[in-house]
ZADO-1210 file (C-alpha; in nm, 4 decimals, padded with zeros to 6 digits):
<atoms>
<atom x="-04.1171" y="04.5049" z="03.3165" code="UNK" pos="1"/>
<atom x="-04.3327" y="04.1667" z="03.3690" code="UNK" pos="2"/>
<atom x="-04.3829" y="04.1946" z="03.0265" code="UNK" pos="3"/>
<atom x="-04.0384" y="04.1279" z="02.9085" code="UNK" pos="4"/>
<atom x="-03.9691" y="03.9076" z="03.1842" code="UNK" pos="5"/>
<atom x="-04.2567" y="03.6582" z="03.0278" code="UNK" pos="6"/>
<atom x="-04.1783" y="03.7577" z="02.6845" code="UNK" pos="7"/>
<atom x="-03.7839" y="03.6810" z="02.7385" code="UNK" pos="8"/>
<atom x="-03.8763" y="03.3574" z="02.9636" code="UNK" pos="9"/>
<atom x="-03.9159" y="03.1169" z="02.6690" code="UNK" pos="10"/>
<atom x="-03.5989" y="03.2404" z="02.4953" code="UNK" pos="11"/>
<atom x="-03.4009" y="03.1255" z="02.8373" code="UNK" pos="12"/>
<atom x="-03.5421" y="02.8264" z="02.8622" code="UNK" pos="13"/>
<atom x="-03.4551" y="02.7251" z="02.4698" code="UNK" pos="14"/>
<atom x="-03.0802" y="02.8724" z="02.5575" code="UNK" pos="15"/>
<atom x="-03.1034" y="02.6336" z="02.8921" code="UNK" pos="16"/>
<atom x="-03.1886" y="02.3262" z="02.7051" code="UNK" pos="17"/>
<atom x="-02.9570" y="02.4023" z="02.4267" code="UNK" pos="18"/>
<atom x="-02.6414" y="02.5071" z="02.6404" code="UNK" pos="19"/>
<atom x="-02.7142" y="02.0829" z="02.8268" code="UNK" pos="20"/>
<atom x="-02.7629" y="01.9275" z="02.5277" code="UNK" pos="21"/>
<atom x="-02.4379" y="02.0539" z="02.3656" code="UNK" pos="22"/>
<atom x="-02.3094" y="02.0200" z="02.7156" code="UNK" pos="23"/>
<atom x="-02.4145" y="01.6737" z="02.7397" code="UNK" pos="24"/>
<atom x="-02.2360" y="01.5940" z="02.3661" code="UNK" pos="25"/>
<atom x="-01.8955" y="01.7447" z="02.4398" code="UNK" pos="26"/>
<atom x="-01.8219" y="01.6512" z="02.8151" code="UNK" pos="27"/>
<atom x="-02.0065" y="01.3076" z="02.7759" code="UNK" pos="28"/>
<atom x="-01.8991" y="00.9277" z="02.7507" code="UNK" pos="29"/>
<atom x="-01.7895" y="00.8791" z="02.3790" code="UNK" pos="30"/>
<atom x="-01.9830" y="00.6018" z="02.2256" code="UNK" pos="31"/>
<atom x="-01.7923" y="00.2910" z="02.1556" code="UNK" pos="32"/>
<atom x="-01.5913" y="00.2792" z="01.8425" code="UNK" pos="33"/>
<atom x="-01.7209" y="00.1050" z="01.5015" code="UNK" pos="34"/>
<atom x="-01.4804" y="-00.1319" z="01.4383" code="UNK" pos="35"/>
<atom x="-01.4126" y="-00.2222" z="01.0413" code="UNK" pos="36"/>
<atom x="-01.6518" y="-00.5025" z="00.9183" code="UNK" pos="37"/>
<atom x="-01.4509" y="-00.8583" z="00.8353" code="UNK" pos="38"/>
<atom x="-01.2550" y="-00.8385" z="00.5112" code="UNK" pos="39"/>
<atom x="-01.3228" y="-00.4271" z="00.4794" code="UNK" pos="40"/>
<atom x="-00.9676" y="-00.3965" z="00.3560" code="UNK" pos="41"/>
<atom x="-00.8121" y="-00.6545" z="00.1667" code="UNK" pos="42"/>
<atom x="-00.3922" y="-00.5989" z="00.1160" code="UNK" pos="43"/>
<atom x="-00.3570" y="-00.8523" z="-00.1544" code="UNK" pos="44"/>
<atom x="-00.6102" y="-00.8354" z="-00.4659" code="UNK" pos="45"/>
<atom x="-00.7884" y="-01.2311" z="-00.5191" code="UNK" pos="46"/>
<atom x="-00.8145" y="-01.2630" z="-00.1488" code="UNK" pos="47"/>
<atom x="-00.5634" y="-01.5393" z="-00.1713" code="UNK" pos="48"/>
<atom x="-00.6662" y="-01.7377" z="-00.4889" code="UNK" pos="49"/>
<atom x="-00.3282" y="-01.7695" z="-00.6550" code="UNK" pos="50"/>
<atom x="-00.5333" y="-01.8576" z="-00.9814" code="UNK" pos="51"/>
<atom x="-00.6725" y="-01.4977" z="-01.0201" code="UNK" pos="52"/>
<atom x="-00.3565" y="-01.3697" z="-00.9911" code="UNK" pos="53"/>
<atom x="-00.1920" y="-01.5711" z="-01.3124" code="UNK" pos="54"/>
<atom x="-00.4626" y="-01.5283" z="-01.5562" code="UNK" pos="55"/>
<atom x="-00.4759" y="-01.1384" z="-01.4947" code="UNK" pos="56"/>
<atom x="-00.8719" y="-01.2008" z="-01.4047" code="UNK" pos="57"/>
<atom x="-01.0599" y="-01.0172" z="-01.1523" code="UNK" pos="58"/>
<atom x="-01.2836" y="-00.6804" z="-01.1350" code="UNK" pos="59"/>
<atom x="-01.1188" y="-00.3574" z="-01.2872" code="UNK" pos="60"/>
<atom x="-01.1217" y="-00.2259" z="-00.8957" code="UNK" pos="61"/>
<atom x="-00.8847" y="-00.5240" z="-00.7891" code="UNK" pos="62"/>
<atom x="-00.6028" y="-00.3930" z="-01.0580" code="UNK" pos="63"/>
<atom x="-00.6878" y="-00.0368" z="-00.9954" code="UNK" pos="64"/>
<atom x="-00.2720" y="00.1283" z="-00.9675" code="UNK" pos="65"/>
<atom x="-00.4369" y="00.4055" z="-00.7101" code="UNK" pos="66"/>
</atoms>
């Protein structure tokens, strides 16, 4: 009977550390949000050059329809 009590000891102690790490990862303070970096998302393709937008010029992802 010692013998599984030292044998199963380890096991618990895993389960303990396992059971307050998940613990501490649900129940705990989220982390602050990542805001968007400056210009992540640009609306209007030639980020306001009105020349771009006459001549038709610019990367193949600016005049992408999707």
């Amino acid at each position: 009977m010692v013998t599984v009590a030292v044998l199963l000891l380890p096991a618990l102690g895993l389960l303990l550390f396992t059971m307050t790490y998940l613990e501490d990862r649900l129940f705990g303070d989220p982390d602050p949000p990542r805001h968007a970096r400056r210009r992540h998302l640009r609306l209007l393709p030639g980020g306001g050059s009105g020349a771009d937008r006459r001549t038709g010029a610019g990367r193949a992802s600016d005049r992408d329809a999707a």
